[in-house]
KELO-313356 format. One record per atom (N, C-alpha, C): x, y, z. Coordinates in steps of 0.2 Angstrom, whole numbers, plus 2048, in hexadecimal, padded with zeros to 3 digits. Layout:
XYZ ...
// end
This chain:
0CECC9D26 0CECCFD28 0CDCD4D22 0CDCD0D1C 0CBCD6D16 0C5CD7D15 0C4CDFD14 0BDCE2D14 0B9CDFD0D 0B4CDDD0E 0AFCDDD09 0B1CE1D03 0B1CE8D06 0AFCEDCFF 0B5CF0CFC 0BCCEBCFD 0C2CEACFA 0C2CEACF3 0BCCE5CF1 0BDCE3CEC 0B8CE6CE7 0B7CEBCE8 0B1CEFCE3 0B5CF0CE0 0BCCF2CDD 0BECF6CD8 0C1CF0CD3 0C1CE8CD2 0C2CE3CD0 0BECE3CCA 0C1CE3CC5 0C0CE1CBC 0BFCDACBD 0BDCD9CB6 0BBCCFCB6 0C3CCECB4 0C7CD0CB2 0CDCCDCB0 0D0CCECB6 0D0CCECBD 0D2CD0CC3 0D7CD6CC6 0D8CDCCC0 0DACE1CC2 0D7CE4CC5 0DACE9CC9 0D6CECCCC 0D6CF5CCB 0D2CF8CC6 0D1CFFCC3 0D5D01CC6 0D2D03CCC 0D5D0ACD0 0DFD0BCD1 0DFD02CD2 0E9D04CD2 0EAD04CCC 0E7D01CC5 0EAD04CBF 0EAD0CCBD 0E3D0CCBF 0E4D14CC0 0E9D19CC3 0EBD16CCA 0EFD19CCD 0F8D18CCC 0FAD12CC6 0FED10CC5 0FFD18CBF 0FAD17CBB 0FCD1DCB6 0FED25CB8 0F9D25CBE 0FBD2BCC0 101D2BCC5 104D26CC8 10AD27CCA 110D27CC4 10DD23CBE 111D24CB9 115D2ACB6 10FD2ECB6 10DD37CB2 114D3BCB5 111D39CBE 116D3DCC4 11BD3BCC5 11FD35CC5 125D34CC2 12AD37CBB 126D39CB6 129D3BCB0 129D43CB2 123D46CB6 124D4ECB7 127D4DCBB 12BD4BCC1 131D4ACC6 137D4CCC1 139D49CBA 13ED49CB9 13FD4DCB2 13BD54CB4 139D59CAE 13DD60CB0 13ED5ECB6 146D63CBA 143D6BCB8 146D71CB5 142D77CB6 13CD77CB0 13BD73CAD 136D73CA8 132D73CA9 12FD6ECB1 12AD6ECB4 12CD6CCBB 12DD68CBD 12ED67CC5 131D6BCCA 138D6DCC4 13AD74CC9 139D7CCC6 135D7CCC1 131D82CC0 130D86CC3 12FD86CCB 12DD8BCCF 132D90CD0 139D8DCD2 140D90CD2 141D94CCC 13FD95CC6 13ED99CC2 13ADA0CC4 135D9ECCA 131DA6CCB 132DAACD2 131DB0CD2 133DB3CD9 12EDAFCDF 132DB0CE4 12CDADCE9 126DB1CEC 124DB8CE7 120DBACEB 11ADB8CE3 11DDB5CDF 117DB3CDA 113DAECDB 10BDADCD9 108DA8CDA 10CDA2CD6 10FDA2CD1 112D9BCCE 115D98CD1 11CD9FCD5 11FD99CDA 11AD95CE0 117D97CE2 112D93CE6 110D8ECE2 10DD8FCDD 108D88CDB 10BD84CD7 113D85CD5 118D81CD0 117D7ECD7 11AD7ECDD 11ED7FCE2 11CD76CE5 112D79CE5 10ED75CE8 10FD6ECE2 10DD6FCDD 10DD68CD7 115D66CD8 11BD6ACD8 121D66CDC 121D5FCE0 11ED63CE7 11DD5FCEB 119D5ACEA 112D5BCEA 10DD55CE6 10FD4FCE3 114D52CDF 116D4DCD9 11AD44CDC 11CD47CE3 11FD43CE7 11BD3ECE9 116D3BCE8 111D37CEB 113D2FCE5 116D32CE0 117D2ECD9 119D28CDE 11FD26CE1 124D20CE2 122D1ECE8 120D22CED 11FD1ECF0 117D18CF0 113D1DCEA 10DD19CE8 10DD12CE6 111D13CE2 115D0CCDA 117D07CE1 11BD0ACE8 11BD03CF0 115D02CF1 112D07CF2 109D05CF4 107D00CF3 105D02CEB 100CFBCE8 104CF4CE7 10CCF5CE7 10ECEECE7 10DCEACEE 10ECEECF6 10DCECCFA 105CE9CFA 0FFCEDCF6 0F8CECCF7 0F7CE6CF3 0FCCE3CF0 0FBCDDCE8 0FFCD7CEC 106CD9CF0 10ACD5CF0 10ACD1CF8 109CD4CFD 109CD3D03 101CCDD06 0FDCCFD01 0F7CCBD03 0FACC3D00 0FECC4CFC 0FFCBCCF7 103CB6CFE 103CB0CFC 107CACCFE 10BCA8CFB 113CACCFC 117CA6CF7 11FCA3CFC 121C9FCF9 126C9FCFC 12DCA3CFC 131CA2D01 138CA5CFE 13BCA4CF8 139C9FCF6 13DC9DCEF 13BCA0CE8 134C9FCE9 12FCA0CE4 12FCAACE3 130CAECEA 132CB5CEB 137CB6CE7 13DCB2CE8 143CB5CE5 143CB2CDD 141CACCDB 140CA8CD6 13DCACCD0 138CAECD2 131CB2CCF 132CBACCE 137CBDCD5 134CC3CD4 13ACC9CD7 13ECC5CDC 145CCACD9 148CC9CD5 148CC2CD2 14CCC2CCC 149CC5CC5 143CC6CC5 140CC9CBD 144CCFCC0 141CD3CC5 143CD9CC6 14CCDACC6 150CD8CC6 158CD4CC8 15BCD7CC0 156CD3CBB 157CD4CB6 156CDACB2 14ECDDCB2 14DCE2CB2 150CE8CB3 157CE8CB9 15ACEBCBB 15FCEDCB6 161CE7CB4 169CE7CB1 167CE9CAA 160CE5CA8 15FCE8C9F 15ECEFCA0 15BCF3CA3 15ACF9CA4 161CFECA4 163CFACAA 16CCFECAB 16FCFFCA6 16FCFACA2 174CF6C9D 173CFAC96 16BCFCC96 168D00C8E 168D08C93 16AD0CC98 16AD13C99 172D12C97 175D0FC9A 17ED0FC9C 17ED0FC93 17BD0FC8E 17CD0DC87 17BD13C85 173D15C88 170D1BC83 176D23C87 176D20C8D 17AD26C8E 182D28C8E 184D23C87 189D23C84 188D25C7F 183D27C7C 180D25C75 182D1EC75 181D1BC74 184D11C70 18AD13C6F 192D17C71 197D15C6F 198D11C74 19AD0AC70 19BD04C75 1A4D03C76 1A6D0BC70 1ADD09C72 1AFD0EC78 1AAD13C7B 1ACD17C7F 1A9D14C87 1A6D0BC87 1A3D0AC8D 1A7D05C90 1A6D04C97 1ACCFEC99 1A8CFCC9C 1A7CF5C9D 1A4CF0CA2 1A4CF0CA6 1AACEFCA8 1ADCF1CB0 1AACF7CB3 1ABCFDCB2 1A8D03CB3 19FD01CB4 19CCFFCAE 195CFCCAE 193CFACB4 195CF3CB7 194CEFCBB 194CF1CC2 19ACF7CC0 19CCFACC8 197CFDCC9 194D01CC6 190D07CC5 189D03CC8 188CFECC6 182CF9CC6 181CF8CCD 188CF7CCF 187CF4CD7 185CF8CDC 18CCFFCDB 18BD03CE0 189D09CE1 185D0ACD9 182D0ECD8 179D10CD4 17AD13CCF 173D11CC8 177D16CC6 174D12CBC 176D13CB7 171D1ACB7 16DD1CCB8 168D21CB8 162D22CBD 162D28CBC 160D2DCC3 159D29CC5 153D29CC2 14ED22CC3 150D1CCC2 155D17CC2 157D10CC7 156D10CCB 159D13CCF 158D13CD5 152D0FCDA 14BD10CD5 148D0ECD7 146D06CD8 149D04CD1 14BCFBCD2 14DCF8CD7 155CFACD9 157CF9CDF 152CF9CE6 14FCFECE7 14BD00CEC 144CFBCED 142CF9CE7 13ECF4CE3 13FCECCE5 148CEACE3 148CE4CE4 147CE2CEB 14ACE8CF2 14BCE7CF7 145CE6CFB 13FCE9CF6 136CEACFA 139CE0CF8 138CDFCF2 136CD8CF2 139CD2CF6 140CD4CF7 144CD1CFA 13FCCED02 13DCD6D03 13ACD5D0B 133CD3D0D 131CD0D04 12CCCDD05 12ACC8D0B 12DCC2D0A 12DCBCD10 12CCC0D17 130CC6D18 12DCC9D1F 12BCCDD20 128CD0D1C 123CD6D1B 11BCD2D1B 11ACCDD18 114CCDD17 10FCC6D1E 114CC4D23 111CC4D2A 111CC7D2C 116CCFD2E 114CD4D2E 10ECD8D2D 10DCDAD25 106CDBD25 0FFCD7D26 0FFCD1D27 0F9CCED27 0F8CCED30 0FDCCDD32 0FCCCBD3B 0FBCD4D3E 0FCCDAD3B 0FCCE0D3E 0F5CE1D40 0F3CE4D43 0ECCE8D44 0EDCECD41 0E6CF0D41 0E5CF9D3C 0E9CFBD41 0E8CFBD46 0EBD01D4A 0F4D01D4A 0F5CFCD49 0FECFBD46 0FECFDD3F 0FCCFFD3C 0FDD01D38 0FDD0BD37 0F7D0BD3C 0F5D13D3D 0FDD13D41 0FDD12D47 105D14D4A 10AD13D46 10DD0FD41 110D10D3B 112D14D36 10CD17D36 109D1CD31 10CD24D36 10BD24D3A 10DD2AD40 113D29D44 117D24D42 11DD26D45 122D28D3F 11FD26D3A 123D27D33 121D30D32 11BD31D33 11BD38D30 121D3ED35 121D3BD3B 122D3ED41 12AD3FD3F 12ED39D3F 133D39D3E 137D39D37 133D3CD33 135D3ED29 130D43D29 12CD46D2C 12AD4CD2A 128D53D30 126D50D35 125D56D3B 12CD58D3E 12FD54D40 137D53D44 13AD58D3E 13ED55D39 142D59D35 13DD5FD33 138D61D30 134D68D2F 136D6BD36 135D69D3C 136D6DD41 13DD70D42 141D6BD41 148D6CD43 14AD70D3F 147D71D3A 14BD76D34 14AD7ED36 142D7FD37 13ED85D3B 144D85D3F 145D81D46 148D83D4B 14CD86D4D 153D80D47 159D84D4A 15ED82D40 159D83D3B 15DD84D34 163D7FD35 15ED78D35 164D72D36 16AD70D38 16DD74D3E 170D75D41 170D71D47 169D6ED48 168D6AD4D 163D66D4B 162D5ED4E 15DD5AD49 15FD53D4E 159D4DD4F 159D4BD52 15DD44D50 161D41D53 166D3AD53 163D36D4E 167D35D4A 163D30D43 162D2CD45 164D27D49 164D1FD4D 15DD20D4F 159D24D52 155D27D56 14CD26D4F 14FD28D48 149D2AD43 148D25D41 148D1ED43 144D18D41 143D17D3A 149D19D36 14CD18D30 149D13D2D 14AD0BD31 148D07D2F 13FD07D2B 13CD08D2F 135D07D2F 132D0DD2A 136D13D27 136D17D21 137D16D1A 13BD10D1B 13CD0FD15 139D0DD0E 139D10D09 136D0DD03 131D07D05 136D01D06 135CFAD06 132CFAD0D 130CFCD10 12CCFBD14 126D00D15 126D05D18 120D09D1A 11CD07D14 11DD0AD0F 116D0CD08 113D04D05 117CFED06 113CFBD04 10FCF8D0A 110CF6D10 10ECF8D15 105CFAD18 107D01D15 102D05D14 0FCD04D0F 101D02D09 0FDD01D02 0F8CFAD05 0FACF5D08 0F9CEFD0B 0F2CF0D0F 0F1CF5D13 0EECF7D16 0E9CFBD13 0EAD00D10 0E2D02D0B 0E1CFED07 0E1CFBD06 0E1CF6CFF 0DDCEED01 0DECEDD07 0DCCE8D09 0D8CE7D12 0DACEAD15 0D6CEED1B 0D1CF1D1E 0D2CF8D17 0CFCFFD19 0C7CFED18 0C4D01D1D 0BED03D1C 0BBD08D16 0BBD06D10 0BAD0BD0B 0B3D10D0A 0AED0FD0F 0A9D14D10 0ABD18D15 0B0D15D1A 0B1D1BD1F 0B5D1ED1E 0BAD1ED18 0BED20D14 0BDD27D11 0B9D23D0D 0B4D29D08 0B2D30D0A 0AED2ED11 0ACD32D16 0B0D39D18 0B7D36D19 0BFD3BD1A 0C2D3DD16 0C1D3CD0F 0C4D3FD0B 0C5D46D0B 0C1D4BD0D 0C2D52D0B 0C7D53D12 0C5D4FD19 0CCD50D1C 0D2D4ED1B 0D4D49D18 0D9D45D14 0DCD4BD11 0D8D4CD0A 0DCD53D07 0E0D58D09 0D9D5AD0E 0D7D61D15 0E3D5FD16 0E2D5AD1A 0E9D59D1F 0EFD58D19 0EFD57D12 0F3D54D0C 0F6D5AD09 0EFD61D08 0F1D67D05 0F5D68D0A 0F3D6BD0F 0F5D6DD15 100D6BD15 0FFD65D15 104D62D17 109D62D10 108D65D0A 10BD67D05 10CD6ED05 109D70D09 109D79D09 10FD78D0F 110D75D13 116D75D19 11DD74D15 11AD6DD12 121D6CD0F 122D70D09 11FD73D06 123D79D03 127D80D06 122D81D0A 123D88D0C 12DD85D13 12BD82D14 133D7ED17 137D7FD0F 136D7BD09 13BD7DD05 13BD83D03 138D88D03 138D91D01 13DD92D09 13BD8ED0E 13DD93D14 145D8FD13 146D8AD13 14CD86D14 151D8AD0C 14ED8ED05 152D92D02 153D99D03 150D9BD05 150DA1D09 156DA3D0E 155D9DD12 15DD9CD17 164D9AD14 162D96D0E 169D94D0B 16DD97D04 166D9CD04 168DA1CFD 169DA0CF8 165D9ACF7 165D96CF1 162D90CF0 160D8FCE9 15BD88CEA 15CD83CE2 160D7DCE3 161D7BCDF 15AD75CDD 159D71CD7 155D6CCDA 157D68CDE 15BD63CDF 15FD5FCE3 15BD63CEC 15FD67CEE 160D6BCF2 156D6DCF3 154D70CEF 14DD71CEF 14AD6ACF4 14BD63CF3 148D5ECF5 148D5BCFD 14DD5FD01 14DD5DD07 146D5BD0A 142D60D0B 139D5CD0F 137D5AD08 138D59D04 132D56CFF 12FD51CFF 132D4BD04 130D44D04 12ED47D0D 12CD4BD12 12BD4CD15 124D49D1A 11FD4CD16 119D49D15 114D44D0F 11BD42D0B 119D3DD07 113D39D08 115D37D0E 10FD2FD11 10AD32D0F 106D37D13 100D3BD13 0FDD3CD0A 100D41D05 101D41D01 0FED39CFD 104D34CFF 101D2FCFB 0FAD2BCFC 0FCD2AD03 0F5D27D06 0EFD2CD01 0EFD33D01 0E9D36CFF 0E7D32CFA 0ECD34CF6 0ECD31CEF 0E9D2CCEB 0EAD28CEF 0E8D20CEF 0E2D1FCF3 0E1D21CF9 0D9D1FCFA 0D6D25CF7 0D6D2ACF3 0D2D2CCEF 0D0D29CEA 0D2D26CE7 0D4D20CE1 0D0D1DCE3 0D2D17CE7 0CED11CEB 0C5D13CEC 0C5D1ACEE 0BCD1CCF1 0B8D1CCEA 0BCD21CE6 0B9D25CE1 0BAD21CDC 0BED1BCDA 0BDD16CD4 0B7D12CD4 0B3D13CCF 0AED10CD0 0ADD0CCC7 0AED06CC8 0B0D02CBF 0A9D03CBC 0A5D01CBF 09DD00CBC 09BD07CB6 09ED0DCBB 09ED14CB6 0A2D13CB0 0A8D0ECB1 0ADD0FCAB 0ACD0DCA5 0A9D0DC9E 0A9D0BC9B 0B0D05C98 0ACCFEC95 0B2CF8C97 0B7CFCC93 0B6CFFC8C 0BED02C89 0C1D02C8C 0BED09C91 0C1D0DC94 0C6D08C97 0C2D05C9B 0C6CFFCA1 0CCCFFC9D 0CACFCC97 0D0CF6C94 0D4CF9C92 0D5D02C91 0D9D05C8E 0DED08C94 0D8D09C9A 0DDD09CA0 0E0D05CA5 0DDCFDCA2 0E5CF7CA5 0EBCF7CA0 0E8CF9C99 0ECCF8C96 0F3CFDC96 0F1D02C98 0F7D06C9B 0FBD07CA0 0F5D02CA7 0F9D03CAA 0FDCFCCAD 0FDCF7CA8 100CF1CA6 108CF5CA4 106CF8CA1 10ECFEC9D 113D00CA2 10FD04CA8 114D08CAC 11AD05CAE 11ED01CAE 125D00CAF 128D00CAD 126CFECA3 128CFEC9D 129D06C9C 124D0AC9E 124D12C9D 129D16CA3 129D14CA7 12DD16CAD 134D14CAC 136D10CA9 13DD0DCA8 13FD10CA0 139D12C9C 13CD16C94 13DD1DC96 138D20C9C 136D27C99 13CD2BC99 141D2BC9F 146D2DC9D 14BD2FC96 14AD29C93 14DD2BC8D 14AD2DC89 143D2DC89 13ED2EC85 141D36C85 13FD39C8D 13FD40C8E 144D43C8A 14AD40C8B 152D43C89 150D44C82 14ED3DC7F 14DD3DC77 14AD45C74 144D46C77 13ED4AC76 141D51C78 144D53C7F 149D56C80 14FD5AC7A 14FD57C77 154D57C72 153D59C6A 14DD57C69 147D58C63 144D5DC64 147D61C6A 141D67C6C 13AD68C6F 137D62C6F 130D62C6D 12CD66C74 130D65C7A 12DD6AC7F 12DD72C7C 134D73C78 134D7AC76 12DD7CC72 12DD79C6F 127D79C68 121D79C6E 120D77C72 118D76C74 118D7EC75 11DD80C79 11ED86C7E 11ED8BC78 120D8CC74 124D91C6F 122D92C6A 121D8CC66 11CD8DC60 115D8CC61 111D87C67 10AD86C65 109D8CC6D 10ED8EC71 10DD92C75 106D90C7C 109D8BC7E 108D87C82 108D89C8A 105D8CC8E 107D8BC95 10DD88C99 115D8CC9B 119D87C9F 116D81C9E 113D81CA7 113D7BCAA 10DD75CA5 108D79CA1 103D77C9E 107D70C9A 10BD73C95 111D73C90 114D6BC95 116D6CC98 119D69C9B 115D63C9F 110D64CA0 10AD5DCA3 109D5AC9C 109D5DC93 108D5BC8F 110D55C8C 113D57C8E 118D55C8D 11AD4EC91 119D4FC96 119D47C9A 114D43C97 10CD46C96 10AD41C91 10AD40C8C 10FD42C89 113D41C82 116D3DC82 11BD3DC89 11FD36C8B 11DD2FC8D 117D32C8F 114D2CC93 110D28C8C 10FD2BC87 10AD25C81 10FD24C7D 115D27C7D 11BD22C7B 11FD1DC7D 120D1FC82 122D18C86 119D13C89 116D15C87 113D0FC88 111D0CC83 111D10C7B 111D0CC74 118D08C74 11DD0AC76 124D04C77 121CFFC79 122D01C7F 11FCFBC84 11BCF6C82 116CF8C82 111CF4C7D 10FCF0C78 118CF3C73 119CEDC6D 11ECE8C71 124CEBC78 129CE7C79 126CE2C7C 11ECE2C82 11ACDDC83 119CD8C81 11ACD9C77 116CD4C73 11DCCFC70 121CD1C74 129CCEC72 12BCC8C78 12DCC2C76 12ECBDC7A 133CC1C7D 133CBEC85 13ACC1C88 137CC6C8C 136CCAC88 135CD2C8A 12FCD2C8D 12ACCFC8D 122CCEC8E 121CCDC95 12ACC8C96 129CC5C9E 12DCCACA3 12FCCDC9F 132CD1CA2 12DCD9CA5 129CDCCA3 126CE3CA0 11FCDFCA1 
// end
């Protein structure tokens, strides 16, 4: 059932362009997620009748398409394959398992500074279990349990029809993005539909986006795709412009707007958001135009992004602390937010020069 023209965006080394490309750009928007009023929450910095708070407001929301993408393309990579249960957990929760604990084990250090006489292990391990050692882990967890549900995710995807997949797609929007936007408009939270009722299940991380990803990726009609695009967006702006003006409308009611608090719809219309994303990628990736460098400089990157997404945090902190966001702003006098797009790719080609040498390190290579 997979479309011929799936495979236009295939390198001879069998990457496929378009999701490394799209791997780096969910990379970018990951790091601007966690730039707090520097960039992401910038807009709360301006009155609501300025144009920044609106266009901070809008790249806010946009920036949300990051994680659920990075589900995407692993359902688009991982769900077509056939392995067994053993060979799932053997191969691929466990590198991830691991990944977890070296990750936890060097924040739970750095965010000590390394006084190893001020850390307990006990305290560690709890944190590990029932919690994250830092505010992006999270993701791992949510990570090991996509792969976990590989063995039943992936009859799932192959036996669906398109059309199971389109109702998927629209009971997910309906119930995390129309329902709560409405109930907020209607009665300011006060009233809101029975959770047991919102199909929780079928929203989550580990299932809806890779799912999805499964289905552009290996399904979709890519010329009638193409075709949609300006409606795609048309329905993606649109549906970024609701969900912000619900978080101006939802701080207006509450008299105050913290980031935390600012994020209630942000993941609202996510899906919509992501999906655009990605089949724009998928239409408009075309290798033949790309010069091989180019190619090889952009798998080479985006071979990186885990190693990049698991540094940049401390990266950030580090650079944070060096000043160096101040100096783009202050002495080379740099645009806000400009300043600040310039600084996550400051992040980004350091963490991915690490990366890149820990690659070439046994252990580390099989890991990254």
């Amino acid at each position: 059932m997979t479309n011929a023209l799936t495979t236009e965006n295939t390198l001879q080394n069998g990457k496929k362009l378009h999701l490394e490309i799209l791997r780096i750009t969910a990379c970018f928007f990951v790091i601007f997620n966690h730039t707090g009023d520097n960039g992401f929450f910038l807009f709360s910095l301006f009155e609501p009748t300025s144009v920044q708070y609106w266009l901070y407001g809008f790249i806010s929301v946009f920036c949300k398409f990051a994680v659920p993408l990075f589900f995407a393309i692993s359902g688009a990579l991982l769900l077509p394959k056939e392995e067994s249960v053993k060979t799932v957990f053997s191969k691929r929760v466990l590198r991830m398992a691991i990944i977890l604990v070296v990750a936890s084990a060097f924040y739970y250090c750095f965010n000590n500074d390394f006084d190893f006489s001020a850390m307990n292990i006990g305290a560690f391990f709890g944190t590990l279990y029932g919690a994250t050692l830092d505010v992006h882990l999270w993701y791992l967890y949510a990570f090991i349990s996509f792969l976990m549900a590989l063995p039943l995710l992936r009859p799932i995807a192959k036996n669906f029809k398109n059309e199971h997949f389109l109702y998927m797609a629209i009971c997910a929007l309906v119930f995390t993005g129309v329902l709560p936007v409405a109930e907020y408009f209607l009665w300011k939270g006060n009233l809101a539909l029975n959770g047991d009722l919102r199909m929780t299940w079928l929203t989550s991380n580990a299932v809806i986006y890779p799912l999805i990803g499964y289905y552009i990726e290996n399904r979709m009609d890519v010329r009638r795709a193409k075709k949609k695009l300006p409606y795609l967006w048309a329905a993606n702006i649109a549906a970024i412009a609701v969900t912000f003006f619900a978080t101006y409308y939802r701080a207006k009611v509450m008299r105050f707007c913290s980031e935390d608090s600012s994020q209630v719809f942000y993941n609202s219309f996510v899906l919509i958001n992501m999906i655009t994303v990605y089949i724009t990628a998928k239409c408009l990736c075309d290798p033949e135009k790309i010069k091989p460098k180019a190619a090889k400089m952009i798998c080479s990157a985006g071979s990186c992004t885990l190693g990049i997404y698991f540094g940049h945090v401390a990266i950030l902190r580090i650079l944070y602390r060096n000043e160096v966001l101040d100096f783009l702003r202050e002495d080379i006098g740099i645009d806000h937010m400009v300043s600040c797009f310039v600084f996550c790719l400051i992040i980004m080609l350091i963490g991915y020069v690490l990366t890149w040498i820990a690659k070439k390190i046994p252990l580390l290579n099989k890991l990254l």
